[in-house]
C-alpha positions as CSV (number, residue, x, y, z in Angstrom):
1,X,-11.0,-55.6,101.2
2,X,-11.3,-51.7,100.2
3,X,-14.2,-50.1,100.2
4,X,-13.8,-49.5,96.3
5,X,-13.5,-53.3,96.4
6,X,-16.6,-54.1,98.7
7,X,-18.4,-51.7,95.7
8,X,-17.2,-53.6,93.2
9,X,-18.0,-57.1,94.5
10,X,-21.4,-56.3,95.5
11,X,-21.9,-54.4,91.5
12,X,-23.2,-57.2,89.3
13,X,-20.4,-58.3,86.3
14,X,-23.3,-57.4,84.2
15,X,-22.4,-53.8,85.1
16,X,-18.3,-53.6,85.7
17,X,-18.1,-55.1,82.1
18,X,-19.2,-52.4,79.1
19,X,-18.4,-51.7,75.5
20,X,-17.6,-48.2,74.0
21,X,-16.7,-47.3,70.7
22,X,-12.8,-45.5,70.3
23,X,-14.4,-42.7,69.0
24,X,-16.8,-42.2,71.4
25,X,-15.8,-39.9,74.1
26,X,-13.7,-41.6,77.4
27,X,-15.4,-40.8,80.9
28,X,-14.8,-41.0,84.7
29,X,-18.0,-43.9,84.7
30,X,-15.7,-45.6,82.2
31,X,-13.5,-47.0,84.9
32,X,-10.8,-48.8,83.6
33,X,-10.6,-49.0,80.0
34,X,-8.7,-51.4,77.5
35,X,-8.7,-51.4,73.8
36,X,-9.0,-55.5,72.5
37,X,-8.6,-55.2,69.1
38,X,-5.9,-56.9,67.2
39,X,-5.6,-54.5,65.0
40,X,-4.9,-50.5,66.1
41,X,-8.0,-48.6,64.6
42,X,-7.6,-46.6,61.4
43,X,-7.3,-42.9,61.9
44,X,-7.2,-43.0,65.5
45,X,-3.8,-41.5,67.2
46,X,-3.0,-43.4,70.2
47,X,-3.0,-40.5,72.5
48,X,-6.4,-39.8,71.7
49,X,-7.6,-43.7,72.7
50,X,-7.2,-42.6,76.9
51,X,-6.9,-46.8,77.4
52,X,-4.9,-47.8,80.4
53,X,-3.4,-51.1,78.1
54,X,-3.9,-52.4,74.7
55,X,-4.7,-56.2,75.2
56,X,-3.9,-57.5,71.7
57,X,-4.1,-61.1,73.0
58,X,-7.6,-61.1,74.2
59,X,-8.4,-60.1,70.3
60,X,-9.1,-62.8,68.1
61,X,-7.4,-64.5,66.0
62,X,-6.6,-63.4,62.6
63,X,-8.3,-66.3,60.9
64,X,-11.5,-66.0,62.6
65,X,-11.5,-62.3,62.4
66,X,-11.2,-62.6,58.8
67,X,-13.8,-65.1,58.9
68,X,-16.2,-63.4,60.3
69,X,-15.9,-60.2,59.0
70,X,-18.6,-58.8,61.2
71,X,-21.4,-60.8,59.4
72,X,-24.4,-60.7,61.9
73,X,-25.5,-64.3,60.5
74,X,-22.5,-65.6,61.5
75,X,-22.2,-64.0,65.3
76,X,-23.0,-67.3,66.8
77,X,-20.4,-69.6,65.4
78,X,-18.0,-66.1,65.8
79,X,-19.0,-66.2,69.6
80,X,-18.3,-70.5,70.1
81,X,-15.0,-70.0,68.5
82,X,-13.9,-66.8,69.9
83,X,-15.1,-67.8,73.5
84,X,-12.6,-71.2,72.8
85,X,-10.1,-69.0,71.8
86,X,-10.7,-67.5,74.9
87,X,-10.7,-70.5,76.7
88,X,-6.8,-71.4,75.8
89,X,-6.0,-68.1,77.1
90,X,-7.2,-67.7,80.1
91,X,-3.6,-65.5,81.7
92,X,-4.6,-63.0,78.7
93,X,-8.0,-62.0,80.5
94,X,-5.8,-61.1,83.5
95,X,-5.7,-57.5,83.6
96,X,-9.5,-57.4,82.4
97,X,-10.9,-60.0,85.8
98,X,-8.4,-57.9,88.1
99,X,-9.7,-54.8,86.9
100,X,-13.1,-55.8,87.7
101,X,-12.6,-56.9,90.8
102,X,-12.0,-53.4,91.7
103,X,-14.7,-51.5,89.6
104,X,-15.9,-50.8,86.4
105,X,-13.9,-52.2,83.1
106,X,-14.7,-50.4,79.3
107,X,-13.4,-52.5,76.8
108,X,-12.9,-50.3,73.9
109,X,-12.8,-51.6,70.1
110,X,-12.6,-49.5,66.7
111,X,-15.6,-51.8,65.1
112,X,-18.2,-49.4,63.0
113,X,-20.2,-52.6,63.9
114,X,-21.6,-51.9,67.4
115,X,-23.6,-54.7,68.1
116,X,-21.4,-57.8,66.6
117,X,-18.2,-57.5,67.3
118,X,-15.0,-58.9,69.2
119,X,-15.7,-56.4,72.3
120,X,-19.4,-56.9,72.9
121,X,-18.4,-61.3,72.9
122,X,-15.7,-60.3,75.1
123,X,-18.2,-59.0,77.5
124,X,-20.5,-61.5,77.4
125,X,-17.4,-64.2,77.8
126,X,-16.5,-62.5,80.8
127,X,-20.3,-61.5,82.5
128,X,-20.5,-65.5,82.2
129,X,-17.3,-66.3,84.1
130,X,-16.7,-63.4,86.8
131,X,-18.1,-64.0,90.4
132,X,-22.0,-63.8,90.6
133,X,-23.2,-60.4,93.1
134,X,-23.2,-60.8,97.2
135,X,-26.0,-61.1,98.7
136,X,-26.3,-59.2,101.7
């Protein structure tokens, strides 16, 4: 294992995995970043976006992005489905896990919701199923 990867195993998931809007400006902390929308984000050229991929298939569906429609009181019904969505598409979250196994992963999205949206249940999807910190 590389040092960069004995780093990133012993950094908990809660920390490889963050959220940052695709207006917001990219950084080195950012480590790898992906944009999971569906949908590119209005107004936004893509040479400005600094994503190393655009994982449309992590995004979810149409019908349950419609759905929702970033409705706070309907975040935890978003989340169940989204996270079975998920579930049936595990080869999709790929690039995100391997990514993480070797640092820090941004997963970018074009939301003007912050708090409720696809990227911020994507994070908590995979804090929940990447490998726990070593104990030493």
């Amino acid at each position: 294992m590389t040092i960069k990867g004995r780093a990133a195993a012993t950094r908990s998931a809660t920390d490889r995995i963050r959220c940052k809007h695709v207006r917001d400006p990219a950084s080195p902390s950012d480590g790898t970043r992906f944009l999971v929308d569906g949908l590119w984000p209005r107004g936004v050229r893509k040479e400005d976006v600094h994503v190393s991929a655009w994982l449309r298939d992590v995004a979810p569906s149409d019908e349950l992005r419609r759905w929702f429609g970033h409705d706070p009181e309907r975040w935890s019904g978003f989340r169940r489905r989204y996270f079975a969505e998920l579930d049936e598409r595990r080869d999709a979250l790929e690039p995100l896990r391997a990514a993480a196994r070797d640092g820090v992963v941004t997963l970018v999205f074009g939301s003007r919701e912050r708090e409720h949206n696809n990227a911020v249940a994507l994070a908590q999807y995979l804090r929940r199923r990447l490998p726990r910190r070593r104990r030493t």
